[in-house]
C-alpha positions as CSV (number, residue, x, y, z in Angstrom):
1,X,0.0,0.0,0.0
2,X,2.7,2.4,1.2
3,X,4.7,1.3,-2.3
4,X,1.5,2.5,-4.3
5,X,0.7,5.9,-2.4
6,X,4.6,6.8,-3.3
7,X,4.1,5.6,-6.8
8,X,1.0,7.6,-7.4
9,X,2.4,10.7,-5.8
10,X,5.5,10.3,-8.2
11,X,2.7,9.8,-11.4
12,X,1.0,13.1,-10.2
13,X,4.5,14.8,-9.6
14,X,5.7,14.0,-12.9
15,X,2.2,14.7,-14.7
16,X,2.3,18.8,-12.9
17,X,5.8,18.7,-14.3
18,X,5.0,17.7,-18.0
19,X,2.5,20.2,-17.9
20,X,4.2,22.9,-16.8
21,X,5.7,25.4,-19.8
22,X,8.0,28.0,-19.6
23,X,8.2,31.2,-21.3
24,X,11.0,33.6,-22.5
25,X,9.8,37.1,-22.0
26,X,11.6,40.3,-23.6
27,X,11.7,43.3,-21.2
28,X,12.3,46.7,-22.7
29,X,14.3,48.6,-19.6
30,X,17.5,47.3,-17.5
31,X,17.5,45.3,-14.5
32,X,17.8,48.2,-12.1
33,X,14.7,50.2,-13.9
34,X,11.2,50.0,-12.0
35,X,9.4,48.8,-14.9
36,X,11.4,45.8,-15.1
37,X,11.3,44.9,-11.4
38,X,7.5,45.1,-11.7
39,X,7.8,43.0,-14.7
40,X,9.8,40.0,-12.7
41,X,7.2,40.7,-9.8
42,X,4.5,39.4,-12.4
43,X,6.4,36.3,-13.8
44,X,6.6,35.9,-10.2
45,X,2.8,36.0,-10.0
46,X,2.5,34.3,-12.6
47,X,3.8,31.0,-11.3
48,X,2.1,31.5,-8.1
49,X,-1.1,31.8,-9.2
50,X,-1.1,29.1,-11.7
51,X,0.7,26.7,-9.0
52,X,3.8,26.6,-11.6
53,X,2.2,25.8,-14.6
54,X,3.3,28.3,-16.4
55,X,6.9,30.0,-15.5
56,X,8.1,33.4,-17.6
57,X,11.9,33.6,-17.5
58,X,12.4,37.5,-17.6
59,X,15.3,38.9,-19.9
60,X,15.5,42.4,-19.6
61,X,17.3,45.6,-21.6
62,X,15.9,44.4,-25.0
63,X,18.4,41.7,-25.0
64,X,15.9,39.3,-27.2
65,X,14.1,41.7,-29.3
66,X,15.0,45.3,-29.7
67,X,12.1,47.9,-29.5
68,X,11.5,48.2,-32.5
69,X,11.5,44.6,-33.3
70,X,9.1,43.7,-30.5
71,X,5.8,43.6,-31.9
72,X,6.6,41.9,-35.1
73,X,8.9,39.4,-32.9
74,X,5.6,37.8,-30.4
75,X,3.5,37.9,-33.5
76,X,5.7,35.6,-35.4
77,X,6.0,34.0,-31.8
78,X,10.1,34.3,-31.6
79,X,8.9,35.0,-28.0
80,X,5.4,34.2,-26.8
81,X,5.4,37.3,-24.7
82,X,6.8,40.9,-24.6
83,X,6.9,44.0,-23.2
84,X,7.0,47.4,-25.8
85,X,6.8,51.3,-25.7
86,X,3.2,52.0,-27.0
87,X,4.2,55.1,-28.9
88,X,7.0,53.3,-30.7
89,X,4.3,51.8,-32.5
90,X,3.0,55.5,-33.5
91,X,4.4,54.6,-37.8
92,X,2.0,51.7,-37.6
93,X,-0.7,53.4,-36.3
94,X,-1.2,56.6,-34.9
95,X,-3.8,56.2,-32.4
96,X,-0.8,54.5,-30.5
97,X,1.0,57.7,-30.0
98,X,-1.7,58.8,-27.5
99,X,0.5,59.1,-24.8
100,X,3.0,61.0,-26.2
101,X,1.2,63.8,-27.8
102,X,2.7,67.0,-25.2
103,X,0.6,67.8,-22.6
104,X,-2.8,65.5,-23.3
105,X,-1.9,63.8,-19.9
106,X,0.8,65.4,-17.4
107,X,0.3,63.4,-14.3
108,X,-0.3,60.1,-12.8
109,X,-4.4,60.2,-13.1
110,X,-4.5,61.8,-15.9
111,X,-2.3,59.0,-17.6
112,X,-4.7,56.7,-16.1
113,X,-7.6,58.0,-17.4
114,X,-6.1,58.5,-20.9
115,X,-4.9,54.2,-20.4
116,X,-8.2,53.5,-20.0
117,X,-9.9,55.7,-22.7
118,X,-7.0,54.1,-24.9
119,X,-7.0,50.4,-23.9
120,X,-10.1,49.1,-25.7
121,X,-9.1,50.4,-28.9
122,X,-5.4,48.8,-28.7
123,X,-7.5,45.2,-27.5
124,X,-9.2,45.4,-30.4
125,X,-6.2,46.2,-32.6
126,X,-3.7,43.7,-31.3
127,X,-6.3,41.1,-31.7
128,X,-6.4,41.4,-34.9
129,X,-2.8,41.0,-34.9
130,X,-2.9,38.3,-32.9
131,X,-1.8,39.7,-30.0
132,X,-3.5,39.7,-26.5
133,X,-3.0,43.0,-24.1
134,X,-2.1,41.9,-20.6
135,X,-1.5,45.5,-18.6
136,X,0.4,49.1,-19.2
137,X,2.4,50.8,-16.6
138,X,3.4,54.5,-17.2
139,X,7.2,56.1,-17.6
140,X,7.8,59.2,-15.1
141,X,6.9,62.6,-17.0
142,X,9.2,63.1,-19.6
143,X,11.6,66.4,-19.0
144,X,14.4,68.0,-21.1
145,X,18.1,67.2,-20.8
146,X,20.6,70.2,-22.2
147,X,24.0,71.2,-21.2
148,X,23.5,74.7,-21.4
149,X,20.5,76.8,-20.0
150,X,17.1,76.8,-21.8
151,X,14.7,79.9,-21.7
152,X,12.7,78.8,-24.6
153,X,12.3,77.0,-27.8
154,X,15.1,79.2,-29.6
155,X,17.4,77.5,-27.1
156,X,16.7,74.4,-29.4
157,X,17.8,75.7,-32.7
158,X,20.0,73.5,-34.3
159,X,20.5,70.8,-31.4
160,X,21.1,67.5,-32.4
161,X,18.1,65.9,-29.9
162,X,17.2,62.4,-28.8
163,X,14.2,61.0,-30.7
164,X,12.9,57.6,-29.7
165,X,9.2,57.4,-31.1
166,X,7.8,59.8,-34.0
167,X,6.0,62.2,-31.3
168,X,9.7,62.8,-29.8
169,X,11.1,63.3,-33.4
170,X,8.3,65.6,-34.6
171,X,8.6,67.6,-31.5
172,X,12.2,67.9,-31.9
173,X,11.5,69.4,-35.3
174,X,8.9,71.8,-34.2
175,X,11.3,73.0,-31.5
176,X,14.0,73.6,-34.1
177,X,16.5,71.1,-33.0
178,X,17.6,68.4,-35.4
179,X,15.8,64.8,-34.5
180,X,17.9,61.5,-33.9
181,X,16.4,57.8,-33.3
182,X,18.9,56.5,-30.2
183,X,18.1,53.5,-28.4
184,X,18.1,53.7,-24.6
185,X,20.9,51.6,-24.1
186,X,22.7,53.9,-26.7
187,X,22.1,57.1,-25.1
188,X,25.6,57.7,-23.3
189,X,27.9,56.8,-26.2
190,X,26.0,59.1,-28.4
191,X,26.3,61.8,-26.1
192,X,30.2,61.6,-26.0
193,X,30.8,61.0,-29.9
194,X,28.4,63.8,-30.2
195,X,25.2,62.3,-32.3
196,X,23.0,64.2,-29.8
197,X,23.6,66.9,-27.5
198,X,20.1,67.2,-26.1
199,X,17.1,65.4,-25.4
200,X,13.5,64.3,-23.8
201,X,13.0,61.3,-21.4
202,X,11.7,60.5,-18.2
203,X,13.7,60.9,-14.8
204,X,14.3,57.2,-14.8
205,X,15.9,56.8,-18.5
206,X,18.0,59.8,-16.9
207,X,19.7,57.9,-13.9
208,X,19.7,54.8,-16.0
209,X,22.0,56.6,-18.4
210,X,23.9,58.4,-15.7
211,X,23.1,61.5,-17.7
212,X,24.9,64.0,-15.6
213,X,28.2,62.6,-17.0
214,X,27.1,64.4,-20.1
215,X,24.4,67.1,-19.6
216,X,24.1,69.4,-16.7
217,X,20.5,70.8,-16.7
218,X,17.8,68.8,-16.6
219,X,13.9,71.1,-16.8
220,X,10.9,69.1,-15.4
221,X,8.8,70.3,-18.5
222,X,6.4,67.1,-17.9
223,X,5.4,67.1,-21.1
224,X,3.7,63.7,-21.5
225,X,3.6,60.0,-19.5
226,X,4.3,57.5,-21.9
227,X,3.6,53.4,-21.2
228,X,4.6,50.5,-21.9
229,X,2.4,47.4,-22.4
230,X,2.8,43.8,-22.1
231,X,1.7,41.8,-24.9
232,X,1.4,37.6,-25.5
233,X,1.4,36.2,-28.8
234,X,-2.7,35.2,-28.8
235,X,-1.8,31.3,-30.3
236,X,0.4,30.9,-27.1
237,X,-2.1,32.6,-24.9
238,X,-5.0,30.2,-26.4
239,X,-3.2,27.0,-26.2
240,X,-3.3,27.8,-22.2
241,X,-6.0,26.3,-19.8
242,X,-8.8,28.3,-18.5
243,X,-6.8,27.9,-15.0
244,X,-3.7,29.3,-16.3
245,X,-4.8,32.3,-18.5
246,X,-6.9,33.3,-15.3
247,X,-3.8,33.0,-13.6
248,X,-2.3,35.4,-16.3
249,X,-5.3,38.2,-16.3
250,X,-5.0,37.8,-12.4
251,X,-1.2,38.8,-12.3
252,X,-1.8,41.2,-14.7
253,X,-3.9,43.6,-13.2
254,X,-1.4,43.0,-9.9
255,X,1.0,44.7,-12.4
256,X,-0.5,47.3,-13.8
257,X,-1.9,48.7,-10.1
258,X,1.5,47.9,-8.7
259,X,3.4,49.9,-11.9
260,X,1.6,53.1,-11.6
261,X,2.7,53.2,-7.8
262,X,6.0,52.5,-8.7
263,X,6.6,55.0,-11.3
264,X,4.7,57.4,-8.5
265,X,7.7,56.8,-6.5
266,X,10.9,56.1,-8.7
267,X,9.7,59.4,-10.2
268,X,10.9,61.6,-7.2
269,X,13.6,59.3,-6.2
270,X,15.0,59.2,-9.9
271,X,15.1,63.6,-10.1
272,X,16.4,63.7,-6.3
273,X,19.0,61.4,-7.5
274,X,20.4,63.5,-10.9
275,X,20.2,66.3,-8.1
276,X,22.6,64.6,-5.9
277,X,24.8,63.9,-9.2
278,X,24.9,67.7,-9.6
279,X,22.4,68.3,-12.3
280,X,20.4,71.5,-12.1
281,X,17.1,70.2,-11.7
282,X,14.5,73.2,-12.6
283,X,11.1,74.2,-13.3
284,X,10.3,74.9,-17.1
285,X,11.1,78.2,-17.8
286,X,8.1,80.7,-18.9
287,X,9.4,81.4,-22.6
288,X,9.6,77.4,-22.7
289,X,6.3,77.0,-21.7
290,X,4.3,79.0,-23.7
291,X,6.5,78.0,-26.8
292,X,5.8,74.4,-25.7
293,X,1.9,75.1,-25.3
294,X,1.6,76.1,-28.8
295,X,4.1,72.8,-30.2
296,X,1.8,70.9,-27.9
297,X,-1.5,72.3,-29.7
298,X,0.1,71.6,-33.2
299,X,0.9,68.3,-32.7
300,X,-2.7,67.3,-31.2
301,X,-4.6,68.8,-34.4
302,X,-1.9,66.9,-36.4
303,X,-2.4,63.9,-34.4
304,X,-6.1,63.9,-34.0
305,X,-6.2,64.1,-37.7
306,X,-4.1,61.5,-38.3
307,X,-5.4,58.5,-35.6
308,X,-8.6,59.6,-37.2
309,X,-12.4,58.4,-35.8
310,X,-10.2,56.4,-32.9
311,X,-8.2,59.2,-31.6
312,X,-11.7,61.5,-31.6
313,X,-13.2,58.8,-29.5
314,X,-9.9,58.8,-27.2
315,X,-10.1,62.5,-26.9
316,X,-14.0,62.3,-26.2
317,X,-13.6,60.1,-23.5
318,X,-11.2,62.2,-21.5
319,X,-13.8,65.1,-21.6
């Protein structure tokens, strides 16, 4: 009898461990970013809540699929799931550039509100991509990074300045500077060779590029919150029990509550930190702002005409 119970629990053992799949999952930012330790805080849910049926093996940086490669990559299913700046996907579509058209949303419930007024139109698209939409969770406010003092948008004329999604490049235009696609990860080197000398991203993407080894000013202009989502390549996603995506939708919303909260706080400790480093950390200077208010008008007619009836219905539903 004793012989049998072990030889059943072995049978049972071995069945959980036959079932159980594991998934390689590309993370956009570095270990040390928030938005990465939120992500391995949902592959840890992930395995709790589905008792270890299903374990995502986190690789982080953009070390599988780079950002612009992401989308296309879980579609084809290199990687059943993946995590991807929404507005880098603003060539395909521009209703995905919501988030960074300049001053639409400039703080943390307002970037909620403009998630949620956004969300069911991505489902919808990604579905038809066959993708699934897990969760979103914001990027600190994005601010300006020059080594020299800004007063307004002349102070731009001619900079060579950081694009990394078309809003960032078109704003760069309409501020005069001279628009170049770096990659996070590439941000340091192309300060020192001198392929920019300016540029806007959040407080986070700042300390993870130690930027005050090449800029000294940084403005807290908080011109827009951009997100990144987590999406699952929908063939993966369906060949899961009803158990186990339950599990998935469950850890999910743990990670998008959990992200905004972070990116609440890693948001003051990231601009206390360039502080510490020595970077003047100011307010956006009058001249600045009203030169921005009008770039920020422009690009919402020129976006609004562009994402078309779904943009409209974005806009609508923030009002």
């Amino acid at each position: 009898m004793k012989n049998l119970l072990i030889g059943t629990a072995i049978a049972a053992l071995t069945a959980s461990f036959a079932h159980a799949e594991t998934w390689k999952m590309s993370a956009d930012a570095p270990d040390g970013n928030y938005l990465t330790q939120n992500i391995r805080s949902f592959a840890d849910d992930v395995a709790r809540l589905s008792d270890g049926a299903l374990e995502i093996d986190v690789v982080s940086n953009s070390v599988l699929l780079k950002r612009p490669e992401l989308k296309r990559g879980v579609q084809r299913g290199i990687v059943p799931i993946g995590e991807v700046l929404i507005s880098a996907l603003g060539n395909e579509n521009a209703v995905y550039s919501a988030d960074a058209v300049p001053l639409m949303a400039t703080t943390f419930d307002e970037a909620r509100a403009l998630w949620e007024a956004s969300r069911p139109i991505y489902e919808e698209k990604l579905e038809e991509d066959g993708l699934v939409l897990l969760f979103a969770a914001p990027w600190p406010p994005q601010g300006v990074y020059m080594n020299k003092e800004v007063t307004d948008a002349a102070s731009f004329d001619g900079v060579k300045f950081r694009a990394y999604n078309p809003s960032t490049a078109r704003l760069a235009e309409l501020l005069g500077a001279v628009p170049a696609t770096i990659a996070t990860s590439e941000i340091s080197q192309a300060f020192s060779t001198g392929v920019i000398n300016g540029m806007i991203t959040s407080p986070s993407t700042g300390v993870d590029s130690q930027a005050w080894d090449f800029v000294s000013h940084y403005y807290d202009v908080q011109a827009f919150l951009p997100k990144n989502m987590v999406i699952v390549n929908k063939r993966a996603y369906d060949a899961l029990s009803e158990d186990v995506q339950a599990a998935l939708q469950e850890a999910a919303e743990l990670a998008e509550t959990r992200g905004f909260e972070m990116a609440e706080v890693a948001t003051g400790e990231a601009t206390d930190t360039m502080a510490e480093n020595g970077m003047n950390v100011l307010p956006t200077p009058d001249g600045l702002a009203t030169d921005f208010e009008a770039i920020a008008a422009t690009m919402r007619a020129e976006w609004l005409e562009e994402a078309g009836e779904d943009g409209q219905k974005i806009v609508d539903a923030l009002n």
